[in-house]
Backbone as CSV, one residue per row, in Angstrom:
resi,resn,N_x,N_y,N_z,CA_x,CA_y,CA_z,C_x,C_y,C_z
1,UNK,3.034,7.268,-8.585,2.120,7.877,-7.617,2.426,7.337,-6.225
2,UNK,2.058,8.211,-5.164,2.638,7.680,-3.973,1.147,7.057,-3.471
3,UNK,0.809,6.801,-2.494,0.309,6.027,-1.321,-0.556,6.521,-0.610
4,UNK,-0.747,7.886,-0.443,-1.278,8.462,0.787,-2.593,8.775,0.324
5,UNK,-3.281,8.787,-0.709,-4.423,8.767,-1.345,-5.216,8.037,-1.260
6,UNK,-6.298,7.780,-0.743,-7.388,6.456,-0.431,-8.015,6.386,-2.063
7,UNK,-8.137,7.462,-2.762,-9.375,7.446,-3.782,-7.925,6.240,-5.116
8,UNK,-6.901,6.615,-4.913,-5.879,6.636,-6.253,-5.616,5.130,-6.070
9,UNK,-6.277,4.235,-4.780,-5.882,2.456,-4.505,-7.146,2.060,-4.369
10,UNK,-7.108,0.457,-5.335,-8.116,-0.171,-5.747,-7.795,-1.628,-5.347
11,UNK,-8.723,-2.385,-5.101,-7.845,-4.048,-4.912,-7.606,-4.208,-6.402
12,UNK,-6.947,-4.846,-6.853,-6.176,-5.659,-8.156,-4.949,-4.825,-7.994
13,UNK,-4.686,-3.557,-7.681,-3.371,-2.782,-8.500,-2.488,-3.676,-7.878
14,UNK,-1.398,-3.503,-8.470,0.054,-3.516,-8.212,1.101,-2.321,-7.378
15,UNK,1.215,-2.457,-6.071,1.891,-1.394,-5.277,3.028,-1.845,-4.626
16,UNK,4.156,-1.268,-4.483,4.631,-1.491,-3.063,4.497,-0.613,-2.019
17,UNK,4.534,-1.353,-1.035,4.249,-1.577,0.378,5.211,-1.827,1.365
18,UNK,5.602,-0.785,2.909,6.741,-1.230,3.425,5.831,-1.813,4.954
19,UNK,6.206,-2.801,5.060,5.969,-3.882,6.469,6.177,-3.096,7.440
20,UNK,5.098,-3.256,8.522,5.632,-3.113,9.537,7.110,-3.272,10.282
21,UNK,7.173,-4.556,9.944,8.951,-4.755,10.583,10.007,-4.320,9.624
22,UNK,9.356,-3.659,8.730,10.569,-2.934,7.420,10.220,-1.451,7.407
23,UNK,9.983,-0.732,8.937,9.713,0.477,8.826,10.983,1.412,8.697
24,UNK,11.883,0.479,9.804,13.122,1.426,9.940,14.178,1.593,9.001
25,UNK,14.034,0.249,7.997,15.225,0.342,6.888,14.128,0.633,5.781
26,UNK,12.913,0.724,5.434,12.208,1.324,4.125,12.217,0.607,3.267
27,UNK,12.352,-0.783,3.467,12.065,-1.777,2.655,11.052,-2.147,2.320
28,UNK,11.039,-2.345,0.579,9.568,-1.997,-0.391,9.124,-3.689,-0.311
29,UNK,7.661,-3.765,-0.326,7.472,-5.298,-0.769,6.601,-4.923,-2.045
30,UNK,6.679,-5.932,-2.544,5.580,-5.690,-4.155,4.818,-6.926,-3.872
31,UNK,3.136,-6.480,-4.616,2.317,-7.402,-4.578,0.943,-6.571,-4.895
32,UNK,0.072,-7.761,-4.665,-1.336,-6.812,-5.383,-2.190,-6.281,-4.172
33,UNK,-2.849,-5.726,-4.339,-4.133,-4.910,-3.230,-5.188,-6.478,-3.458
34,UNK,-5.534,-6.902,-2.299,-6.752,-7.632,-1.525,-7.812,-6.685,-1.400
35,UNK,-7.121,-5.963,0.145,-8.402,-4.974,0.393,-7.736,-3.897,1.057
36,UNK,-8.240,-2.764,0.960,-7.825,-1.794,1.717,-8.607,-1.448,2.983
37,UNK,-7.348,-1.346,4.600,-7.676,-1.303,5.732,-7.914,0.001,6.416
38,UNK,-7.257,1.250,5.561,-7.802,2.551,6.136,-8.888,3.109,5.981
39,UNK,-9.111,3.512,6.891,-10.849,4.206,6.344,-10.876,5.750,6.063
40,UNK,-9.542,6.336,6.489,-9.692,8.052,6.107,-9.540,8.171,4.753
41,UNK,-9.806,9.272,4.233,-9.520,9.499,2.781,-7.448,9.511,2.259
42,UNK,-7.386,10.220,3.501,-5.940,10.129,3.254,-4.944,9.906,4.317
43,UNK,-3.622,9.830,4.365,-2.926,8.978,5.734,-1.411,9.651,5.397
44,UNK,-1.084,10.129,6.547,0.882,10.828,5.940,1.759,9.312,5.987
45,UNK,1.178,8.560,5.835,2.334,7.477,6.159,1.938,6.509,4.738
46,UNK,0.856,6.750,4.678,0.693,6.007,3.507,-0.546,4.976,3.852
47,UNK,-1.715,4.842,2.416,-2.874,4.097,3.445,-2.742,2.391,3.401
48,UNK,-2.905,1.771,4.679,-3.198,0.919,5.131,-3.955,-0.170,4.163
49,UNK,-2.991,-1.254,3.408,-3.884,-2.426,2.031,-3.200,-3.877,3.100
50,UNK,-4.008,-4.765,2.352,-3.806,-6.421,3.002,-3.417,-6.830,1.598
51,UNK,-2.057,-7.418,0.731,-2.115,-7.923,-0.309,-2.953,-9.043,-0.184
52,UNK,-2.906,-9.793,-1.586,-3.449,-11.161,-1.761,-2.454,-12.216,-0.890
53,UNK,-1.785,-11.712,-0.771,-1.119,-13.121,0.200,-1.013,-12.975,1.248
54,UNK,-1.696,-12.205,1.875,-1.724,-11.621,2.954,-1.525,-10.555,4.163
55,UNK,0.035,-10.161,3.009,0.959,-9.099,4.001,-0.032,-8.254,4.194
56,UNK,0.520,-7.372,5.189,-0.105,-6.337,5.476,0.968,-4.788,5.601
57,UNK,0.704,-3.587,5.022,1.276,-2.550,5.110,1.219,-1.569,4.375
58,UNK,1.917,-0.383,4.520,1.165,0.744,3.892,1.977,1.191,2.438
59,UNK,1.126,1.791,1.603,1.343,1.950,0.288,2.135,3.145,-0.134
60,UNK,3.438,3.008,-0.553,4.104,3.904,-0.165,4.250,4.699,-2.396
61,UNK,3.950,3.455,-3.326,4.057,3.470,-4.696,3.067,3.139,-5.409
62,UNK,2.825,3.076,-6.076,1.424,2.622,-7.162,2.228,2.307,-8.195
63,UNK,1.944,1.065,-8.690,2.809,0.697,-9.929,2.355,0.651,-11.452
64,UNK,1.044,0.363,-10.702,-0.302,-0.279,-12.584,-0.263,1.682,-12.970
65,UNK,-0.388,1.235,-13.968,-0.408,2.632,-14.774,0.912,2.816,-15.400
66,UNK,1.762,2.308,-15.298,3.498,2.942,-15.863,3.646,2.254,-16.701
């Protein structure tokens, strides 16, 4: 599942996420949802999570479920 869905991301899942400074090469980070920072229902870029360790960036995969 992709990212751009506010309802389909929960804190605990497992997603990757590309960084701000990993916009231009599309580099994935993996880690869990903290909290989620967008407030629209949905986002073309993908919505806005804070992992547990802090990173911050948008959800481009959903992993829990596979």
């Amino acid at each position: 599942m992709d990212g751009r869905t506010r309802g389909q991301i929960a804190p605990g899942m497992e997603v990757h996420i590309v960084l701000k400074q990993d916009q231009r090469t599309g580099k994935l980070t993996r880690g869990v949802v903290k909290e989620i920072l967008t407030n629209s229902p949905t986002h073309p870029h993908g919505i806005k999570v804070r992992l547990t360790d802090g990173q911050v960036g948008r959800v481009k995969e959903i992993l829990q479920g596979r």
